[in-house]
N, C-alpha and C positions, 0 to 999 in steps of 0.2 A: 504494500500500500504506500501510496507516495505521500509526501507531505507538503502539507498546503501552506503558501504565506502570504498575506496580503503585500500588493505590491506597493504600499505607501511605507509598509514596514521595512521591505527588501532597500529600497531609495535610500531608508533614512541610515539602514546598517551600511552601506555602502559608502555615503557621504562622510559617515564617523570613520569608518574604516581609512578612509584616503584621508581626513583630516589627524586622524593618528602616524598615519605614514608621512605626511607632507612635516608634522612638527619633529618627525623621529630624524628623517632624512637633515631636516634644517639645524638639530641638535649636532648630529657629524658633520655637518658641513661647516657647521662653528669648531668642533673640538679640531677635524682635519685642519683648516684653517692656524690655528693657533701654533697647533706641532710644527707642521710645516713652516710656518714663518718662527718661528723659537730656532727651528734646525738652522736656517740659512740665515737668522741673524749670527746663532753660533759659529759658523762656517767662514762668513763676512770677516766676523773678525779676528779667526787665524792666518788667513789667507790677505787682509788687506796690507798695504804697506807697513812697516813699522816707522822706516825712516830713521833719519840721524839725528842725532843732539836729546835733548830733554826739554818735552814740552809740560803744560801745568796736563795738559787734555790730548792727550795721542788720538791720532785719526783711528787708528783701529781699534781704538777703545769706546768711540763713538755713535755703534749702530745701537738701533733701541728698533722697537717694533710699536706702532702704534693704533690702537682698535679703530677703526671709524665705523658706526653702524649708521647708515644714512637712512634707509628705507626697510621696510621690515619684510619684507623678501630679499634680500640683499644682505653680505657680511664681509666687510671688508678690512684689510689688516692692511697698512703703509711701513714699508721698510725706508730707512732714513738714517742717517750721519746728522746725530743730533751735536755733535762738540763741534767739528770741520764740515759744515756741509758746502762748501765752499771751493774744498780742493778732489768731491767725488769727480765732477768731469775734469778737473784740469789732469789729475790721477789717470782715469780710466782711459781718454782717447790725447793724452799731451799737449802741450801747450807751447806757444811763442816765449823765447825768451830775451831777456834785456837786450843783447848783443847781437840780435836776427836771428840767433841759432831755435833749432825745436825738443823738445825734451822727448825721450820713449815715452810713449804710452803703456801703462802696468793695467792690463784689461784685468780687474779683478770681481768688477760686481754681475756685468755680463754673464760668462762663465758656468755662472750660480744659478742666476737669475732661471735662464735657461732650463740647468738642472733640475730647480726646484719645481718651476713651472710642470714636467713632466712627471715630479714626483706628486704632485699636488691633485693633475688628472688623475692617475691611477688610483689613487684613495680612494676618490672622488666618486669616481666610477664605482670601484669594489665597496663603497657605502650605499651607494643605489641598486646595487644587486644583492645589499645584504648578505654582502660575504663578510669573513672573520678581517679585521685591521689588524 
């Protein structure tokens, strides 16, 4: 014997159902988020410059990760040189110097960037297919 359901009933288990799924998904997409930007700010600043002399505030001691939630479907994380933000592009693609001459370029955030961005998919993904992180 089959079992009967009203169809006002079925709509309404359905709509709970995807609104349980859309806040579960949106809760990894926040945690993913976070790790991932936590990894490549760590990364940032092994890999950044060090440099010569003694400063009060080293460049490579300057990456910080910042939350910005603008819209609430949305979650967004800003990576930033919060001490030297000043010398990331002169650092990363070189610069003119006093004399005409041009200084090497140290591609260090690029790199990462990149990296990260393909690590941040795959989460991404394996959080929407409700597989194991």
């Amino acid at each position: 014997m089959a079992n009967k359901i009203d169809v006002n009933l079925l709509s309404k288990e359905v709509m709970e159902y995807l609104e349980n799924y859309v806040e579960d998904i949106e809760e990894q997409v926040e945690t993913v988020t976070n790790e991932v930007g936590k990894d490549a700010v760590k990364e940032l600043k092994e890999k950044s410059p060090h440099g010569k002399g003694k400063r009060n505030k080293p460049y490579y001691k300057g990456w910080r990760i910042k939350k910005d939630r603008k819209v609430a479907n949305e979650y967004r994380i800003k990576i930033h040189n919060a001490t030297n933000y000043q010398l990331t592009h002169l650092l990363e693609f070189g610069h003119a110097t006093v004399n005409g001459g041009h200084t090497k370029a140290i591609p260090h955030i690029r790199p990462i960037e990149e990296k990260y961005k393909k690590i941040f998919e795959e989460k991404i993904k394996k959080a929407i297919r409700r597989e194991s992180l």
